[in-house]
C-alpha positions in Angstrom: 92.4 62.3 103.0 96.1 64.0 103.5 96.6 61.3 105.9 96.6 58.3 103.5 99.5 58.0 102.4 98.0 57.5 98.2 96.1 60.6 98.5 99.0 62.3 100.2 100.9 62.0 97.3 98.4 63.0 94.6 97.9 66.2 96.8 101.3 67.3 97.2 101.8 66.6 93.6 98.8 68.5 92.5 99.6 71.2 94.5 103.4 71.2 93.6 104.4 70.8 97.6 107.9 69.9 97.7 109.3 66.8 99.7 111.1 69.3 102.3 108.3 72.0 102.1 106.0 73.2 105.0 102.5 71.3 104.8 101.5 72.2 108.0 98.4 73.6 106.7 97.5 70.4 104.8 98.1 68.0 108.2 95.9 70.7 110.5 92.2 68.9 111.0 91.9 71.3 113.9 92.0 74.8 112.1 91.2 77.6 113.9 88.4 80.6 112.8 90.2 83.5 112.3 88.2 86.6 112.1 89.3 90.2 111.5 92.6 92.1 110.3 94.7 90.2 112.6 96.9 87.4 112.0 99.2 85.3 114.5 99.7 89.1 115.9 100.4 90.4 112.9 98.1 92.6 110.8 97.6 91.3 107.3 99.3 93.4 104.7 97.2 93.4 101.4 96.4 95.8 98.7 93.1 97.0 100.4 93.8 97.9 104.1 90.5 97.5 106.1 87.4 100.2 106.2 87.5 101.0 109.7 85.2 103.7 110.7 83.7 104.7 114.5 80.1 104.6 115.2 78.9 106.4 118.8 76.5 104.0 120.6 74.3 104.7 123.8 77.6 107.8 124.2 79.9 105.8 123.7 82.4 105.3 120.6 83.1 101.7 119.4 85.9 102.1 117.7 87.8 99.4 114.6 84.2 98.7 113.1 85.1 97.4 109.9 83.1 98.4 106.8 82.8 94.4 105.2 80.5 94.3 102.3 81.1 90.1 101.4 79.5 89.9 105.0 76.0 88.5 105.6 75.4 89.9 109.1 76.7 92.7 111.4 79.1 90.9 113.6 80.0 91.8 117.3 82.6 89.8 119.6 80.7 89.0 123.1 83.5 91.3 125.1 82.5 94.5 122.7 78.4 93.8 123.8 79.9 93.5 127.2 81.6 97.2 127.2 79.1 98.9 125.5 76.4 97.6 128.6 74.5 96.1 126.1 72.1 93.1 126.1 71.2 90.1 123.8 67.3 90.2 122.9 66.8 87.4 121.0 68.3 83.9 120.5 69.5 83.6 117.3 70.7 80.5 115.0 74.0 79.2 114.6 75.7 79.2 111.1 78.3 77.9 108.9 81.5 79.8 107.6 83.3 79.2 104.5 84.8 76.1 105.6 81.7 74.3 106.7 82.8 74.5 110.4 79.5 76.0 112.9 79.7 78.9 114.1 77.9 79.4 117.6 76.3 82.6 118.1 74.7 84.1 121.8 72.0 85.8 120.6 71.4 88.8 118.4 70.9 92.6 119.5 67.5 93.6 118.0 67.1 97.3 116.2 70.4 99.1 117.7 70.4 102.9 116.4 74.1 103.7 115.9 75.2 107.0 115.1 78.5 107.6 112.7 81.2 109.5 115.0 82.1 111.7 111.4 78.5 112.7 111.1 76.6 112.1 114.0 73.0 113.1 112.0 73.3 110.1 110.4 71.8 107.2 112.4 70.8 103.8 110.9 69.1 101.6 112.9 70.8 98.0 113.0 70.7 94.4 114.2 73.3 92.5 115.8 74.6 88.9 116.1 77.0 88.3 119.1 79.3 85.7 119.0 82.1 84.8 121.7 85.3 85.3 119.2 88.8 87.2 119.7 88.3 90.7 120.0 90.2 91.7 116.6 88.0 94.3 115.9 84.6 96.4 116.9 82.5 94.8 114.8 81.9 93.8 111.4 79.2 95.5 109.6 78.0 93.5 106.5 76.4 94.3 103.3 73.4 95.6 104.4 74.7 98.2 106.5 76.4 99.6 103.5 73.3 99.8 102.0 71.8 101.4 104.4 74.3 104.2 104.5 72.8 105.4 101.0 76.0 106.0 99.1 78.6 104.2 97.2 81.7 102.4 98.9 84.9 101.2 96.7 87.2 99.4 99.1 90.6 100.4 97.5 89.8 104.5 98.0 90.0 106.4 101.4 86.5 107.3 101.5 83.3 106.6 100.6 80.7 108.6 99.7 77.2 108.7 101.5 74.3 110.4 101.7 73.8 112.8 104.7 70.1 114.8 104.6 70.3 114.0 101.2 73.6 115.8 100.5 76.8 113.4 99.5 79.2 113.8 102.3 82.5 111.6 102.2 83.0 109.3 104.8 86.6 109.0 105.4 88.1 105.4 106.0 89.8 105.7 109.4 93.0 103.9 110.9 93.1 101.0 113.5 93.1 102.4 116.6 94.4 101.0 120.0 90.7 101.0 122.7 87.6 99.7 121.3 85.0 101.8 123.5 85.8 104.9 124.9 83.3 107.2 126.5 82.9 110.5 124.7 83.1 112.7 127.8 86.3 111.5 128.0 87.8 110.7 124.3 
């Protein structure tokens, strides 16, 4: 619609867009996916910084796995599954983001038990979907995750608080760190 020239005005009017102003954003058709913390290089600077945390898989730690509780699945780039040595089991559907755009996923990674790297008693057994975007992160663990951690979870504090053998333990909200995977041997 930006591109007739009748609705181009009623848009830039409704939006209050200035004659000389950037509209970029309004004349891009071809917008990109972005997914993660990471924007044109930059990392986004918001109120809320990310809830990264470090989960130990098959002795390994992933690293920059973000804590996203708005997210309907756990979410792994194709290059994480890759360095972990791990395998697709299952196709999986494609879906739709926010802005109606597909999203093609690989395959999904059936029952993974991770183990958190601040407690490592505390396993939760997880599934996957692998999709071949930027590696911006570890992964994105969604809603249900969180859930499963057994505790409560507000964004804004440094910690959250989850249950470990049935004792509340906090689980401390860690920076973004440079290597995804590293081996635990060597750390």
């Amino acid at each position: 619609m930006i591109r007739n020239d009748s609705y181009k005005a009623q848009i830039t009017e409704t939006l209050n867009i200035d004659e000389g102003e950037d509209s970029i954003n309004l004349n891009d058709d071809q917008s990109e996916l972005i997914f993660g913390p990471e924007v044109n290089g930059k990392h986004e600077q918001s109120g809320v910084p990310p809830f990264y945390i470090s989960l130990t898989i098959h002795d390994q730690i992933l690293r920059n796995a973000i804590l996203d509780l708005g997210e309907s699945h756990n979410l792994m780039p194709k290059e994480t599954m890759e360095t972990l040595d791990l395998n697709i089991t299952r196709p999986y559907k494609d879906l739709f983001s926010f802005d109606s755009s597909k999203v093609k996923f690989l395959g999904l990674i059936k029952d993974l038990c991770v183990s958190l790297v601040q407690y490592p008693g505390k396993s939760i057994v997880m599934d996957i979907v692998v999709a071949d975007i930027p590696l911006k992160y570890g992964m994105l663990l969604s809603h249900s995750w969180g859930e499963k951690l057994q505790g409560s979870l507000q964004l804004d504090m440094p910690y959250a608080t989850i249950s470990v053998f049935g004792q509340p333990k906090k689980l401390y909200r860690e920076t973004l760190m440079k290597y995804m995977v590293i081996c635990t041997d060597k750390p």
